[in-house]
KOLFIDO-675756 format. One line per 3 residues: number of its first residue (from 1); their letters; for each residue x, z, y of C-alpha. Coordinates in steps of 0.1 Angstrom, whole numbers, plus 5000, padded with zeros to 4 digits. Layout:
<nodes>
NUM = a = X Z Y  ...;
</nodes>
This chain:
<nodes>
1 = xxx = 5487 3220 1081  5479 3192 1108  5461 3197 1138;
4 = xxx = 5426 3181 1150  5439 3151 1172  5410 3151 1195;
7 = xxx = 5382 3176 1197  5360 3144 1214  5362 3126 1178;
10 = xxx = 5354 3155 1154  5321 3153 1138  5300 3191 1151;
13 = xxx = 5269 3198 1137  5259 3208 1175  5263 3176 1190;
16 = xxx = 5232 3160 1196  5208 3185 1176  5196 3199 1213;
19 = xxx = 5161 3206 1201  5178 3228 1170  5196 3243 1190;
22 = xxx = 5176 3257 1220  5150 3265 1197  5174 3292 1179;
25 = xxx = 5183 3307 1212  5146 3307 1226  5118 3295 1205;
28 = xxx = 5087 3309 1227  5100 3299 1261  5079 3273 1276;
31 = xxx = 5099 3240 1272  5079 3215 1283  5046 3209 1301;
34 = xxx = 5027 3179 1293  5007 3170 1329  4990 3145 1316;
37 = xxx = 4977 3160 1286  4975 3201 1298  4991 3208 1271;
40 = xxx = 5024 3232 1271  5053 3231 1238  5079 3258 1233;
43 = xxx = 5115 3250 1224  5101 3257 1185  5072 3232 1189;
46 = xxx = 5100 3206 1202  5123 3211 1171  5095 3209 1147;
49 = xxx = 5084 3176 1164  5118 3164 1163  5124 3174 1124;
52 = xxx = 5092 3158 1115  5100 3125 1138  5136 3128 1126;
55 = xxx = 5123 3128 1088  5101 3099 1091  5128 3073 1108;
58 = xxx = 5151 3088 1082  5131 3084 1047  5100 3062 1052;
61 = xxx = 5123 3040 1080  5156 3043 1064  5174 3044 1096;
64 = xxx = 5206 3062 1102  5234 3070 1123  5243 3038 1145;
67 = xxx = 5210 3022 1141  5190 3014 1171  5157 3016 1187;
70 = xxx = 5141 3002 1218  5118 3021 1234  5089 3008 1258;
73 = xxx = 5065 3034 1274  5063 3056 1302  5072 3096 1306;
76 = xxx = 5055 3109 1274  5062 3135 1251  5065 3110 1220;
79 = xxx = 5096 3096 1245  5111 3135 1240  5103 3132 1204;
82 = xxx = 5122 3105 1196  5156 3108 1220  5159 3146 1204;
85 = xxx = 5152 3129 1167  5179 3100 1173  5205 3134 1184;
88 = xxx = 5199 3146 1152  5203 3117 1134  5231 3098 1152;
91 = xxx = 5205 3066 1160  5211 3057 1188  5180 3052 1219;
94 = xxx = 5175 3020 1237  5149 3024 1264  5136 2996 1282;
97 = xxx = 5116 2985 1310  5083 2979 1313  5090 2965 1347;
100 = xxx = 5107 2937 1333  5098 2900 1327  5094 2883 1293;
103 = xxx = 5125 2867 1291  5150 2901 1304  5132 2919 1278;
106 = xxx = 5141 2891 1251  5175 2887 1258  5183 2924 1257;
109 = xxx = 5165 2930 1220  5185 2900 1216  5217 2915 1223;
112 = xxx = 5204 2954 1212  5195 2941 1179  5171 2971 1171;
115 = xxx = 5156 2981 1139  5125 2997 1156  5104 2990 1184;
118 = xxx = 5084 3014 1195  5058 3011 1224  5033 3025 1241;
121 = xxx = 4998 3006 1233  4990 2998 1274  5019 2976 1271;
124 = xxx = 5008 2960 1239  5001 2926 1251  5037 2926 1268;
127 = xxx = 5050 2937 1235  5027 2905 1218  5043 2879 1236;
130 = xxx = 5080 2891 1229  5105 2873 1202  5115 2896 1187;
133 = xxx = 5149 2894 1168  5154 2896 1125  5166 2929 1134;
136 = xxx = 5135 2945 1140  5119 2956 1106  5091 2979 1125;
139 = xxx = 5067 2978 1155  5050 3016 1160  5022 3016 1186;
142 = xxx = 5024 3054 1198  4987 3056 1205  4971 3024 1196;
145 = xxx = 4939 3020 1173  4954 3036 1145  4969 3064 1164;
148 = xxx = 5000 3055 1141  5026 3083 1153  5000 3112 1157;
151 = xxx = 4984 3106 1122  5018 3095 1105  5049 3104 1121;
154 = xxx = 5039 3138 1137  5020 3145 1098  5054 3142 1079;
157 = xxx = 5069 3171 1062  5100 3177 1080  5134 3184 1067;
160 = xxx = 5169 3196 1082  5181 3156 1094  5207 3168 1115;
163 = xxx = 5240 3149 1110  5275 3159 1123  5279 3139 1150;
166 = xxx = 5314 3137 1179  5311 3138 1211  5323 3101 1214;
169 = xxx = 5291 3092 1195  5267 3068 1211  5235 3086 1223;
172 = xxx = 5222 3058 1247  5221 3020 1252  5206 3020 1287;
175 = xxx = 5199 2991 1308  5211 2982 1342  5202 2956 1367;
178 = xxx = 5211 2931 1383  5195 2901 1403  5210 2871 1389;
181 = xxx = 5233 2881 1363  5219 2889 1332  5213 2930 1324;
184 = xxx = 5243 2952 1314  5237 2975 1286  5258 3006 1294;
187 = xxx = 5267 3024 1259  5268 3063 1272  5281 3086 1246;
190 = xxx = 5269 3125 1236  5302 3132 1257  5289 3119 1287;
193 = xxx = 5257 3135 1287  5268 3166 1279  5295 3167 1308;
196 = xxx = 5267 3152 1329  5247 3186 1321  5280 3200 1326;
199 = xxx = 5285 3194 1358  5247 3191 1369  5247 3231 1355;
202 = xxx = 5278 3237 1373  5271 3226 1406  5238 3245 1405;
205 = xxx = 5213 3217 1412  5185 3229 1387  5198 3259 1367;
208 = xxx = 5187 3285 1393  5149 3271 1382  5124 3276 1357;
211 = xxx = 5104 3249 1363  5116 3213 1368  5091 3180 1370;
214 = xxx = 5107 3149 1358  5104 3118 1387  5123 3094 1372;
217 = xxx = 5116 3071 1347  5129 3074 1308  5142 3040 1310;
220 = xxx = 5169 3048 1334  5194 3072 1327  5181 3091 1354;
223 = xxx = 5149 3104 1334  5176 3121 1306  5198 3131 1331;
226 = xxx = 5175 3156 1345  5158 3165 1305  5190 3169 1294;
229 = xxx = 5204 3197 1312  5174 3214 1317  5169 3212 1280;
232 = xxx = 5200 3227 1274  5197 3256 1304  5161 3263 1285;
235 = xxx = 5144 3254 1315  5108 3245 1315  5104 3207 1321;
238 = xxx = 5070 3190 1335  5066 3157 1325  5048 3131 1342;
241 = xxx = 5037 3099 1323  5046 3081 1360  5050 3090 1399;
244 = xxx = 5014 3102 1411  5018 3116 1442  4981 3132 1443;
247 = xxx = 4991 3147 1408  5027 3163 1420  5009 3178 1455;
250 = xxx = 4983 3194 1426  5013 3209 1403  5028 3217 1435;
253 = xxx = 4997 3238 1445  4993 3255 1412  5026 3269 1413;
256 = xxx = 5040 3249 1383  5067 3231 1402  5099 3251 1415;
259 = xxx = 5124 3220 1418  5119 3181 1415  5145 3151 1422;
262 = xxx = 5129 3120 1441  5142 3090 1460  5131 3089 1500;
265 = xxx = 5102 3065 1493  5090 3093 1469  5087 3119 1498;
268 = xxx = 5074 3095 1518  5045 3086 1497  5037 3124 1492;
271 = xxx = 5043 3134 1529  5012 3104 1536  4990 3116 1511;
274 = xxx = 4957 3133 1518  4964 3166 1500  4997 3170 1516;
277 = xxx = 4990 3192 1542  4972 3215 1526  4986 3216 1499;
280 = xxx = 5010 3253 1490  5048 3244 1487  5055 3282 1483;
283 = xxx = 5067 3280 1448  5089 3253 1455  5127 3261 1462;
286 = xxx = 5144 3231 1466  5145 3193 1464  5172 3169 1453;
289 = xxx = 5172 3135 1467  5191 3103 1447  5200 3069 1450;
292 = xxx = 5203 3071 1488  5202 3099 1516  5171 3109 1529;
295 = xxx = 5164 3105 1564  5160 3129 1590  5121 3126 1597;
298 = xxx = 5115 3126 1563  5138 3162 1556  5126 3177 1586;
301 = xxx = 5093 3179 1573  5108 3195 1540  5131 3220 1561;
304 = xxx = 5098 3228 1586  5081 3243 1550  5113 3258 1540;
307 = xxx = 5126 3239 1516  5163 3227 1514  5171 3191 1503;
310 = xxx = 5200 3181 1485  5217 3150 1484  5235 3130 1454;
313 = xxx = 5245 3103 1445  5261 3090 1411  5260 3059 1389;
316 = xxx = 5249 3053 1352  5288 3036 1348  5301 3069 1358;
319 = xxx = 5280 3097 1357  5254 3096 1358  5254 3123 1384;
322 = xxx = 5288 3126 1407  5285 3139 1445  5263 3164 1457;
325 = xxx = 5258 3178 1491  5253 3215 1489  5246 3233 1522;
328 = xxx = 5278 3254 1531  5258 3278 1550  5220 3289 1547;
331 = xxx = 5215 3270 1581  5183 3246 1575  5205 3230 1601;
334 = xxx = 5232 3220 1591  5214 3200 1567  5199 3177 1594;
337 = xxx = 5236 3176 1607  5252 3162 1577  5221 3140 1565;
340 = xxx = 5237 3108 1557  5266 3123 1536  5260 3125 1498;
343 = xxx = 5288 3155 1500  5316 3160 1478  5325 3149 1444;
346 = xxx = 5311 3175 1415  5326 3202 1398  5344 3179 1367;
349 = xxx = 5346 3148 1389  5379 3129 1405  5370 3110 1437;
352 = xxx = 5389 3086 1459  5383 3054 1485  5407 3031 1481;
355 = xxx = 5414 2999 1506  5389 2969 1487  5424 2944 1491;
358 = xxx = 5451 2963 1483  5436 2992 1463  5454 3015 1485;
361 = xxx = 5438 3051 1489  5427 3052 1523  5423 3083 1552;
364 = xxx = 5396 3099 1561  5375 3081 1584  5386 3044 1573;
367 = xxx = 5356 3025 1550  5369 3017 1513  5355 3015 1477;
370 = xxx = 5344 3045 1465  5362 3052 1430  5355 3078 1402;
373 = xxx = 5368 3089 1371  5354 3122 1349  5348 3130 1314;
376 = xxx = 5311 3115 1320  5317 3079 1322  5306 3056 1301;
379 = xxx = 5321 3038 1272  5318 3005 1287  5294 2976 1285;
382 = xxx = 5278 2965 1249  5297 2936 1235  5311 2924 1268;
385 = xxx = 5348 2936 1273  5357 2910 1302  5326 2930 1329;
388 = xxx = 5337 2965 1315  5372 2957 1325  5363 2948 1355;
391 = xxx = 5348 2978 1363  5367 3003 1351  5409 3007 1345;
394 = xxx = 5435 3022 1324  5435 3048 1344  5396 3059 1341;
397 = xxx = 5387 3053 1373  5350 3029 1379  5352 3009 1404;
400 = xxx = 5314 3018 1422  5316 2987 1446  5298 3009 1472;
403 = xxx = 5321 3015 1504  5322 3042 1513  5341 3069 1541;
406 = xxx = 5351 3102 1543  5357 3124 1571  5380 3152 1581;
409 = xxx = 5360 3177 1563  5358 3160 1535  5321 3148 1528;
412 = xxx = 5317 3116 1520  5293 3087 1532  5279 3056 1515;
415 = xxx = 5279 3022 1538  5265 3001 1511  5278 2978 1488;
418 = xxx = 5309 2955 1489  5295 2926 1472  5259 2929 1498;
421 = xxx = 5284 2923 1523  5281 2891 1541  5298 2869 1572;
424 = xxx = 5283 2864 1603  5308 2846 1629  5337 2857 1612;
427 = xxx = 5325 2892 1615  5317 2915 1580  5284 2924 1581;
430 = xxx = 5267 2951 1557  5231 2948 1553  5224 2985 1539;
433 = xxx = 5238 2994 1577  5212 2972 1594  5183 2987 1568;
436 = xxx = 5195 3024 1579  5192 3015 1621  5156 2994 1614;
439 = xxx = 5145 3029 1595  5155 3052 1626  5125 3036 1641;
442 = xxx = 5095 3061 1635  5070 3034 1627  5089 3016 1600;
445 = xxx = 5088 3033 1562  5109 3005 1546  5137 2978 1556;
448 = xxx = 5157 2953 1533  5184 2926 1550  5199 2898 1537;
451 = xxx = 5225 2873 1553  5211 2837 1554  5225 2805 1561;
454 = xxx = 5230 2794 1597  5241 2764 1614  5263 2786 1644;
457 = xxx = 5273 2821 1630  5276 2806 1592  5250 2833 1583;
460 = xxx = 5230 2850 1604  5208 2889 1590  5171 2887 1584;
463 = xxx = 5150 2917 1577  5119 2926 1562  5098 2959 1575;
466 = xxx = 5070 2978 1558  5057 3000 1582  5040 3032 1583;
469 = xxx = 5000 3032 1571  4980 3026 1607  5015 3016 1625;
472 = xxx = 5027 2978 1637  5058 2975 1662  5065 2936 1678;
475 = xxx = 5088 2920 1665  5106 2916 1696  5107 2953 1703;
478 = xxx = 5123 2963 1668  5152 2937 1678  5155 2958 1711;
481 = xxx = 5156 2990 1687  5183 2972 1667  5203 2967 1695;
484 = xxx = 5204 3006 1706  5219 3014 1673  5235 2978 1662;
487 = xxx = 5266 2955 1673  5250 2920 1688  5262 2900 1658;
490 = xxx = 5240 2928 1635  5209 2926 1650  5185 2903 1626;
493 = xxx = 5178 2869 1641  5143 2871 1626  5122 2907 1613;
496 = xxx = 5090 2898 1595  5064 2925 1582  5051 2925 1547;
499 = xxx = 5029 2951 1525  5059 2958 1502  5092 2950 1498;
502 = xxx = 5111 2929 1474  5123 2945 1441  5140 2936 1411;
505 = xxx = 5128 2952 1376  5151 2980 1378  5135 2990 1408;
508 = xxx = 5164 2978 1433  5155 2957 1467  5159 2923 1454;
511 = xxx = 5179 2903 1484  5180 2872 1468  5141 2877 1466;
514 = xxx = 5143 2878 1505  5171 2849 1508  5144 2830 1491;
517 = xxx = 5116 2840 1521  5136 2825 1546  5147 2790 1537;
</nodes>
């Protein structure tokens, strides 16, 4: 009698049926609430959505396992719908951004090659002016005119669609960008998110809750990242269709909101909104910060309410979700201390910095490439070999491209990114360094740097502010702030204010957008 080969590979009827199967363990508990519409679903009410979604893209579509569709709309429920639908069915979700341009958009249908495209009617006219490939044999407006998914979809008699499915599966095609290269389409299997939950679970960032509200966007991994897990810890989710800092102080205040992930700028909006300070943060046990680490000022507002903040840090390529900082002690503290680290690598995740040249491991407290490897990276890029090899080796480990440094107690710290880097009389310059020292300064909310061409140093930094609402700072005097914190080659030879700052349509600061400003 021969042995299964590889557990990873062997169709499960588990794998991907999450709605089926939290819904056996808890059907009344409060799975989702619906912010937007006031409306609350148990894990039962998800399943039976799911089925009857499930049922319609199986016998009125046709659609199957490997068969894709794109997905354009914010945070809604019909979102949920469909990515527990496609787990049952083995189809596999594409979301896309409604932040990007005409011809991004076309050129990754292009490439997906979807058989659906489903979107939500305020981004019909975007939707209009697309070409869309042969591929795609049906558009469904979630709530146009004809109200097509409540009055069809939702209205069909479901059946048991759930498919064995492995672990190596595709779940996801998500999106990543870039500024001038065109989008990579990271294929991230049922493996990966379910050692993402792992691991998220494991180092106890939202399992301790009952209530989580989703910040992040469904078209980035990030949105799933945080469903997922709580999905499959039976937590309550809040859904928001999209960040509304009045409506998060409100669910804040009404006790509906235990935990929440957000990016600084998120905090920041919230912190200078009317409601903020008096609004009731009592319910609310902790926050998790992404993408980079929050500032002091902006913690120690957080920590002055009670409320600990902690930090991660991961990458769709290989996580989505890989460091965390988690205070050692119960010291409010000690969290101001270690502010800039993003902390050590999770529970299920390998971490090292190696020397960018050689490749070299290198010691604590020397700068490097931050490297990871765990059973949650992805399965490479769609239909391009020669960029997934770059990225990732034999060995497993991705290649971030974010230096990074750890010190003798093993935390780690992010110094940006190896290819922002730029020279400046012979001397490597790293622009998300300059960004950091122009943030110190309590008047500015928002810095991006870019090196430039110059006629002496080769290139020279430039910076763009956004300051604080009712705050201006000279020009001359932020340069005399840089220099407090900066190396003289470092500080920017020219700061200019704007309203906002530069970003690409994932969201990222767009330097080349600033190159451009300063010709």
């Amino acid at each position: 009698m021969g042995f299964i080969s590889h557990y990873d590979d062997l169709p499960m009827d588990w794998v991907g049926d999450w709605a089926g199967r939290r819904a056996a363990l808890t059907p009344r508990r409060t799975a989702l609430y619906d912010s937007f519409t006031e409306k609350s679903y148990s894990f039962r009410d998800l399943d039976d959505r799911a089925c009857r979604v499930g049922t319609y893209l199986a016998d009125v579509l046709g659609l199957g396992k490997g068969d894709v569709i794109s997905l354009i709309c914010r945070n809604r429920i019909e979102a949920i719908d469909l990515y527990l639908a496609c787990g049952k069915l083995g189809v596999i979700l594409a979301p896309l951004s409604q932040r990007l341009k005409k011809p991004e958009l076309d050129d990754l249908l292009g490439r997906l090659k979807p058989r659906v495209l489903v979107h939500e009617n305020a981004f019909a006219e975007l939707v209009s002016g697309l070409a869309l490939p042969a591929s795609v044999q049906k558009v469904l407006d979630i709530d146009g005119a004809q109200n097509e998914f409540e009055n069809a979809v939702l209205k069909t008699e479901p059946r048991a669609v759930n498919v064995p499915l492995a672990l190596n599966d595709t779940s996801l095609y998500v999106h990543t960008g870039g500024t001038t290269a065109v989008p990579k389409i990271c294929i991230v299997s049922h493996r990966q998110m379910v050692w993402n939950s792992f691991d998220i679970l494991a180092t106890g960032i939202v399992g301790a809750f009952r209530s989580v509200l989703i910040t992040f966007p469904f078209f980035h991994v990030g949105g799933w990242n945080t469903f997922t897990p709580l999905l499959h810890a039976g937590v309550t989710s809040v859904l928001l269709r999209e960040f509304n800092p009045g409506l998060i102080l409100e669910l804040i205040h009404g006790g509906r909101v235990e935990n929440f992930g957000a990016v600084e700028a998120m905090l920041q909006f919230l912190i200078a909104h009317p409601k903020f300070k008096d609004t009731d943060f009592s319910k609310v046990k902790a926050i998790t910060t992404a993408a980079a680490p929050c500032s002091k000022a902006v913690m120690q507002v957080f920590l002055d309410k009670g409320i600990p903040i902690s930090q991660t840090y991961g990458m769709t390529e290989a996580g989505p979700s890989n460091f965390a900082y988690i205070a050692r002690t119960d010291s409010m503290e000690e969290l101001l201390v270690n502010s800039a680290s993003i902390g050590t690598s999770m529970f299920h995740c390998d971490a090292k910095i190696v020397d960018q040249e050689s490749g070299q491991e290198v010691g604590p407290g020397e700068v490097g490439v931050l490297c990871m490897r765990s059973p949650h990276n992805f399965d490479g890029y769609l239909n391009d070999p020669a960029r997934t090899e770059k990225l990732i080796n034999r060995e497993g480990w991705v290649y971030t491209g974010d230096l990074a440094v750890k010190d003798q107690d093993g935390l780690v710290c992010i110094k940006g990114r190896a290819d922002n880097m730029f020279i400046t009389g012979g001397e490597n310059v790293s622009p998300e360094e300059i960004e950091q020292a122009l943030m110190k300064h309590p008047a500015v909310a928002g810095a991006i740097c870019a090196g430039v061409p110059d006629p002496k140093w080769g290139q020279a930094p430039v910076a763009l502010v956004v300051f604080h609402a009712g705050q201006t700072v000279a020009e001359e005097e932020l340069k005399t702030f840089c220099r407090e914190h900066l190396a003289g080659y470092k500080v920017p030879r020219e700061i200019r204010s704007a309203a906002g700052l530069p970003l690409t349509g994932a969201g990222k600061l767009d330097r080349h957008a600033l190159v451009a400003m300063f010709p």
